[in-house]
Structure formats: C-alpha cells, structure tokens
VMD Tcl script that draws the C-alpha trace (Angstrom):
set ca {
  {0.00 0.00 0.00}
  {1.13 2.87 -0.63}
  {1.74 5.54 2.07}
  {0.04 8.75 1.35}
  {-1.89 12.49 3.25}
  {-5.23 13.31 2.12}
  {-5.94 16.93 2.72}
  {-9.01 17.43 4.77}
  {-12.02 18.84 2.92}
  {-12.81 21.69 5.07}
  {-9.65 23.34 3.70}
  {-11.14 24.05 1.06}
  {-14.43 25.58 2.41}
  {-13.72 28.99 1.92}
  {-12.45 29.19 -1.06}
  {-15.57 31.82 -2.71}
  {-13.76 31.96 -5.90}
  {-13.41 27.77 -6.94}
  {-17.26 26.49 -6.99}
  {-16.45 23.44 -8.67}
  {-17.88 20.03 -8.21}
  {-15.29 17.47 -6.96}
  {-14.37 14.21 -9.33}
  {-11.82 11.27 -8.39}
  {-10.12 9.45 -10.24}
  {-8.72 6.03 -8.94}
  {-5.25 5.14 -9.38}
  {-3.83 1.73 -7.83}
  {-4.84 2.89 -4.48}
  {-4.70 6.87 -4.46}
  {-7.06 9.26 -5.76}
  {-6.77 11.93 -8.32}
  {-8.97 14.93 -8.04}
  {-10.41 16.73 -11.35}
  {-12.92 19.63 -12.03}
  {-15.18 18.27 -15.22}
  {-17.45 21.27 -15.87}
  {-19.68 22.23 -19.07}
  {-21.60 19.83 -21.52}
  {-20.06 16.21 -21.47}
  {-20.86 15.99 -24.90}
  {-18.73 19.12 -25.78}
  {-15.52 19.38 -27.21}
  {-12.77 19.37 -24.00}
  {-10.30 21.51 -22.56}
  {-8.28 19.44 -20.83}
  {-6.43 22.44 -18.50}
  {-2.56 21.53 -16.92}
  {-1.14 23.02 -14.00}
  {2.42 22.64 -12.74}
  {4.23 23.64 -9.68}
  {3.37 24.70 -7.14}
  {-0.38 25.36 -7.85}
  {-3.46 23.17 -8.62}
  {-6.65 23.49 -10.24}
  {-7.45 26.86 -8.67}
  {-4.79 28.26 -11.10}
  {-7.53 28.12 -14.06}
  {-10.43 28.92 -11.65}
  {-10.93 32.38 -14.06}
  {-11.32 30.52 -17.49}
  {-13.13 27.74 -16.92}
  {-16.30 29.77 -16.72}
  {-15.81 31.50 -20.04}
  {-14.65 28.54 -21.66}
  {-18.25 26.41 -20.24}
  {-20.11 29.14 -21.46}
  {-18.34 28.66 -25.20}
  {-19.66 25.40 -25.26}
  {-16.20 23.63 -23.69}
  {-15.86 20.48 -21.34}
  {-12.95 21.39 -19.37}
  {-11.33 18.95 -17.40}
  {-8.94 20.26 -14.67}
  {-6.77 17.82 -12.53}
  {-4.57 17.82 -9.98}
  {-1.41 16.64 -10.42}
  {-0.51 13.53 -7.48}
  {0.73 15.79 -4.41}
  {-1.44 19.00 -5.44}
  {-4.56 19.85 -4.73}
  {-7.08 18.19 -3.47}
  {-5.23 15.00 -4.64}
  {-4.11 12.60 -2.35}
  {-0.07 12.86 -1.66}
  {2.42 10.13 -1.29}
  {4.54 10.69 0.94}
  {7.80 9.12 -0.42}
  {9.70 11.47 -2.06}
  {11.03 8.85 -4.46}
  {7.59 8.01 -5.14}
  {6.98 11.25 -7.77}
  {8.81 10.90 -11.29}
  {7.59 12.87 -14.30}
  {6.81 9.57 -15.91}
  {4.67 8.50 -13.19}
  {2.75 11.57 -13.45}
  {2.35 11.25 -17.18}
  {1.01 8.06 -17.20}
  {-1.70 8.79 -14.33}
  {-2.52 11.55 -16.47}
  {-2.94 9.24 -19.43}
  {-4.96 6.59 -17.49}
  {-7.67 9.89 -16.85}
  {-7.83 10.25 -20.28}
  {-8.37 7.09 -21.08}
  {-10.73 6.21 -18.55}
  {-13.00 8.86 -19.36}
  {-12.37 8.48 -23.10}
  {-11.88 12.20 -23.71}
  {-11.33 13.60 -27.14}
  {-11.83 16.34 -29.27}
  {-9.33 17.79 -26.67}
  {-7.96 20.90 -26.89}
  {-4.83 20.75 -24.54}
  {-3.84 23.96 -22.75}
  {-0.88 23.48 -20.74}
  {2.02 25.69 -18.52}
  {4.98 24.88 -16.42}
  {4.81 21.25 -15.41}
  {1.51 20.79 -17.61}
  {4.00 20.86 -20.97}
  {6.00 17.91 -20.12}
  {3.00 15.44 -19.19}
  {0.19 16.99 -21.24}
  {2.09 17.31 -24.36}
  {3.21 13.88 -23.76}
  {-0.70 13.05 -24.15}
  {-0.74 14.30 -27.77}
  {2.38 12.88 -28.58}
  {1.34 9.69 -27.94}
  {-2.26 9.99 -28.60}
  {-2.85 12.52 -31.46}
  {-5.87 11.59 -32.29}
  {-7.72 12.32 -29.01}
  {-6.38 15.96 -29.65}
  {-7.40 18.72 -31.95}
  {-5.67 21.95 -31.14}
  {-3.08 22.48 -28.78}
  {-2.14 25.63 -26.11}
  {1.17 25.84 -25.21}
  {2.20 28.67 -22.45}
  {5.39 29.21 -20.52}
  {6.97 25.94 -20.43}
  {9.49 23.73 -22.22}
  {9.78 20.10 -23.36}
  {13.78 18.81 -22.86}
  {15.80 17.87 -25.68}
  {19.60 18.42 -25.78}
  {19.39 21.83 -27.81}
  {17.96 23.35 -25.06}
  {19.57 26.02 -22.95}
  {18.13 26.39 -19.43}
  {17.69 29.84 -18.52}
  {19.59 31.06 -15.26}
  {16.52 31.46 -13.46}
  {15.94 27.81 -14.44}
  {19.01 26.99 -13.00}
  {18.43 29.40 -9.90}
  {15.03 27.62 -9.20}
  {16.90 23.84 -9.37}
  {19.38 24.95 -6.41}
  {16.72 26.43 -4.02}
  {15.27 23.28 -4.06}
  {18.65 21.63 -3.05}
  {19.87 21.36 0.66}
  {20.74 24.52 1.43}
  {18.42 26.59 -0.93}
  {16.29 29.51 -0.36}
  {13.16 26.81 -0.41}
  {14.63 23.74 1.17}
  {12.81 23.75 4.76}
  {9.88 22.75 6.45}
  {6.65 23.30 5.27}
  {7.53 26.12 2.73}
  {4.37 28.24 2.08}
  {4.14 28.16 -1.62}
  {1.25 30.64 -1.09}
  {3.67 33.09 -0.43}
  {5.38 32.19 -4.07}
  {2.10 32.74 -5.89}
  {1.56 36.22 -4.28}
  {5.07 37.34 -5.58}
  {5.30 35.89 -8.45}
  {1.65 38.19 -9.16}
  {3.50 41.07 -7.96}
  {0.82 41.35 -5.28}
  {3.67 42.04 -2.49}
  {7.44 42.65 -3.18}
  {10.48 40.35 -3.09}
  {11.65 42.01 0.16}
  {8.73 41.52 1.73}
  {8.03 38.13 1.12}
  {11.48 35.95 1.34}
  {12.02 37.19 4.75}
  {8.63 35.85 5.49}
  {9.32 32.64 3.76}
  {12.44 32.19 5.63}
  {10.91 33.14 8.87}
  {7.69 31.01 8.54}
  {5.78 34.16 9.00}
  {2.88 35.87 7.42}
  {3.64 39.08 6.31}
  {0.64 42.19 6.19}
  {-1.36 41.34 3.06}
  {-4.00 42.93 0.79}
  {-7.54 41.35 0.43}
  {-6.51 39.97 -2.64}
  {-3.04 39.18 -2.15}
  {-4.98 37.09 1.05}
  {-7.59 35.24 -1.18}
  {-4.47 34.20 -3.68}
  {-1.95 32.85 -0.98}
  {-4.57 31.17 1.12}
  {-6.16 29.52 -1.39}
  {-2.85 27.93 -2.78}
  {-1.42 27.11 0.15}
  {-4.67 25.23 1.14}
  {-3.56 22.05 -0.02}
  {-1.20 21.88 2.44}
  {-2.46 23.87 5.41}
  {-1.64 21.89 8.80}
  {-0.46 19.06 6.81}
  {2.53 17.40 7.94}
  {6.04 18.18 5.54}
  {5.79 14.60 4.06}
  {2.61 16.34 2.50}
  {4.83 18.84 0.47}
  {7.29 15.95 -1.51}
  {5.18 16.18 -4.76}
  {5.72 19.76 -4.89}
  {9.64 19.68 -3.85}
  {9.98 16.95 -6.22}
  {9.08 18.92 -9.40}
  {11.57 21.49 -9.25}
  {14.31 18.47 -8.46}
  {13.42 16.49 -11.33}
  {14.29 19.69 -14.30}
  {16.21 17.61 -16.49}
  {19.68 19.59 -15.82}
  {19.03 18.45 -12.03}
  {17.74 14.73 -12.55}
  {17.47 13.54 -16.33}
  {15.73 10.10 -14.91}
  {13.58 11.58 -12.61}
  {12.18 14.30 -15.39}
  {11.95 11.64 -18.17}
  {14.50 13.15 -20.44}
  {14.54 10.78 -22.88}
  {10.82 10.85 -23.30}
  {10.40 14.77 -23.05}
  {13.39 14.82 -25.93}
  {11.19 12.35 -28.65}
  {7.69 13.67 -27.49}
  {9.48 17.32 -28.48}
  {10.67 15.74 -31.62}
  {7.61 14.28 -32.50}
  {5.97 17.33 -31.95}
  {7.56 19.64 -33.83}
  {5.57 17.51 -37.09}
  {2.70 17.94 -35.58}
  {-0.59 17.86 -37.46}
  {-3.06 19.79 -35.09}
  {-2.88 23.65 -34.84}
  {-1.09 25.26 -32.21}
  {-1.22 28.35 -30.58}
  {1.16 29.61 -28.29}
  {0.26 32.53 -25.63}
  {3.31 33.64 -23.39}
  {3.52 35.74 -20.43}
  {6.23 37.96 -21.80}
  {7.56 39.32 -18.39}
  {8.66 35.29 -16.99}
  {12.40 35.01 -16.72}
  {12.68 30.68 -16.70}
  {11.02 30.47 -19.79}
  {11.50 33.70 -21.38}
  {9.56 35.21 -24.31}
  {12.56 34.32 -27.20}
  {12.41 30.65 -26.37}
  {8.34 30.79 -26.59}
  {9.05 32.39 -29.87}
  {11.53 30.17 -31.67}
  {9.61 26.96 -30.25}
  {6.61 28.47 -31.80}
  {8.32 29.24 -34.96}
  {9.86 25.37 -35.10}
  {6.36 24.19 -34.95}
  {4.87 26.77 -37.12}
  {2.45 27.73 -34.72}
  {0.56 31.46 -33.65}
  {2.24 33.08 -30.40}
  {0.05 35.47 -29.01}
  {1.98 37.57 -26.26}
  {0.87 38.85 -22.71}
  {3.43 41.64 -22.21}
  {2.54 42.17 -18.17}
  {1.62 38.46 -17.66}
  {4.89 36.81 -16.03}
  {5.24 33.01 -15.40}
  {1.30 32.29 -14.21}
  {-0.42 33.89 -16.40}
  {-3.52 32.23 -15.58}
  {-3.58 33.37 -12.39}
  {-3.45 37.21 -13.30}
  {-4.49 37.03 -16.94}
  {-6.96 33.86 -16.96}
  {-9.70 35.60 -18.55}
  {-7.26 37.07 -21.29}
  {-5.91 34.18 -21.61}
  {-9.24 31.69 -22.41}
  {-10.35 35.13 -24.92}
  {-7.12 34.18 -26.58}
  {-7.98 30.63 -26.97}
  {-11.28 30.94 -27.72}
  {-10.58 33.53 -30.58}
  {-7.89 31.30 -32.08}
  {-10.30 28.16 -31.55}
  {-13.18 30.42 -33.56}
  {-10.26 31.36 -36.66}
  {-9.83 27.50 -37.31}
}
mol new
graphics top color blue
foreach p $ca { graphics top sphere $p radius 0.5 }
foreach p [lrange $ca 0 end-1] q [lrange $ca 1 end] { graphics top cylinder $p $q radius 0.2 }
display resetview
C-alpha cells in the first residue's frame, strides 16, 4: 500500500472563488482529483497546471470557456490539490505523473481535446498528444518547455533547481508556496516576502493578495512536511538536475515528434517570466509553425493574473480555425 496524506475537505471551504464540483479518479490505491465542468458531450479543454499550484490556477477561465460550449477537465497533479499525496519522495517521477494523467484520459475516453498546458503541464500533457494525437485537436502551449539536448536552461531555471537543493532559499519545512504565488503576481514585493518565507511568518497582506496565498497554500495547510514531496519533487526532477527523474529521454522524442505535428497550435506567453523567457516561446513556436500570441505584463502564471485574457485568446484562435 502505498503511504500517502489526504488533505481534509474543510480546507477548502472557503475558497468563494473555486465552486467546482469534486471528481476522483482512482489510481492503484490513491485518488486523483479533477474539475469536469460544461456539456459532457462538448468538445474538451483538458487544462494543466504545474508547480506549485493546482486546479485553482484556471479557476478564471473555466467559466468563459463552459459558457463557449467547452468540457474542461482540470486535474490535480498527485501531491497537489485536493489530490491525495504520497509521501515518499522517491515516489513522484515525471513519468509516473504522465502516465496517471494518461490513465484519466483514457478512462474517461476524452477527445476532441484541446490541450492547454504551462509549467509542469508541458511535459505530461504534451506527452498526451504525442502519444495519442488523435484524441487531440488543437493544442495551447504557455510558458513551459519540453527537454531535448538543444535546449539552454535559462539562469533562473538553473536558480530555481538549487533552491530546491539542501541549502536553498526553499529547502525547509513546510515552505508556504502561497507566499510564491503572491510574488510571483507582484501582489507584495520580493523584500517583503522571502524574509517571510524564511521566517515562517505571514507578512501584512491585501484582500486579494490574502484570497491568492490562502487559497494555494490550502492544499497543504496543517499538513505534515511529508505532505509537500510532490511539490519539492518537481523542481528536483528539471532535467539539468535529474534527467531520470524528469523523463528526459521521453520529453526529448515527445518534443521531436511534436515539432511535425498535425493539429494547430497556438502559443500565448507571459512575456515578463524570466525561466522560460519570451525568445524561447518564440523560436519553439516558430519550429512548430504555430501562432504566439503575447501577454506583455503576464509573467510566469499567467492564468492566475491574466486567466480571462488568456481563455479570450484561446477561444478567438479556436473560432479562426
């Protein structure tokens, strides 16, 4: 059996701005949490998140995206959300995560899928249509990478891998990730919010800036720390860190495979993100001969500040053909 945390449901009570219904999927003997809003006869939009959110992250498209007519399917990665958590650290490779992703999709034969993917989301969703193409007919691609030995990993990349490590900025007890969202939004400022980090303290925070780090950091709220080794895991298995771990090999032919592929792609980037920066979004876009729509303010997230933006984007390059 494996050993795993379920976070309680009443952490996610007040969470006013994610009224989704909850779905599980069963895994061996874990579950994997999903929103599946809008017609179930409807083309899908099968929505990725990566680290360290969940779900929440697309809580301001999926509305617009239901009301175009979309199924949108939104899970949560093993060790995020309200899915449960294994608590082995060794437990979490990228090509575990891929295949419980693919065993969703399977189970509740989706297609017609649109995939719209970011951060983490690249590597296992775009796995999904390189090994299924014909559940897929469009794909989203937005701040993230697939490996493949051209590649050159940004610094902040590389700046990300070793706060991870023993002895980085991140690498302690029950890090509030919460904290990370709010920054990375520019909703409080850098010297504000490390020295919280470090401390395990809560700085003064705006209403909004409140709603955003609470709701992210719910997953994990009064968990134990064995409830935060999916999340520390991510960042430790980038490719330049732990080829094995990130499924470097695979990422490399799924990228390869990609670049002839046959559905249309659209790329929207958040222009201000420095670990995957607007020139890479543009040449990967170019290789593929795909549309790159750019967010100039939108950093990293940019579903989290620009979500409706974002599925307008989508749904006006879904319209065009």
């Amino acid at each position: 059996m494996t050993e795993f945390i379920r976070t309680p449901a009443q952490n996610f009570e007040t969470l006013a701005d994610y009224p989704f219904a909850e779905n599980f999927h069963q895994w061996q003997d874990l579950k994997m949490h999903f929103i599946d809003e809008g017609p179930k006869d409807g083309p899908v939009m099968l929505l990725l998140h990566g680290m360290p959110t969940w779900s929440y992250l697309y809580r301001d498209m999926i509305p617009l995206l239901v009301d175009a007519g979309y199924r949108c399917i939104a899970p949560d990665h093993m060790g995020f959300g309200k899915s449960d958590k294994p608590t082995d650290i060794h437990w979490y490779t990228i090509a575990r995560h891929t295949e419980i992703l693919t065993s969703l999709l399977t189970q509740l034969d989706l297609r017609q899928i649109t995939l719209v993917c970011q951060d983490w989301g690249g590597p296992t969703g775009l796995a999904q249509a390189a090994m299924m193409p014909e559940r897929f007919t469009r794909l989203v691609i937005m701040n993230t990478w697939l490996h493949h030995e051209a590649y050159q990993y940004s610094d902040a990349i590389q700046s990300w891998v070793r706060n991870w490590q023993d002895g980085g900025l991140f690498a302690r007890q029950q890090p509030d990730v919460g904290l990370l969202m709010i920054l990375s939004a520019g909703l409080a400022d850098r010297d504000v919010i490390i020295p919280a980090l470090v401390n395990g303290t809560l700085p003064s925070l705006s209403t909004q800036a409140q709603t955003m780090h609470d709701a992210f950091l719910a997953p994990f709220l009064g968990l134990p720390d064995q409830a935060y080794n999916g999340l520390r895991r991510f960042p430790l298995s980038i490719p330049i860190n732990s080829p094995d771990n990130g499924n470097a090999t695979a990422q490399s032919h799924h990228y390869k495979t990609l670049l002839n592929c046959k559905q249309p792609v659209h790329f929207i980037w958040g222009c201000t993100d420095d670990v995957f920066n607007e020139p890479w979004g543009r040449k990967w876009a170019g290789q593929m001969q795909a549309s790159f729509d750019p967010i100039p303010a939108a950093g990293h997230f940019l579903q989290n500040t620009h979500g409706t933006q974002v599925a307008e984007l989508i749904l006006s390059r879904a319209k065009a053909g």
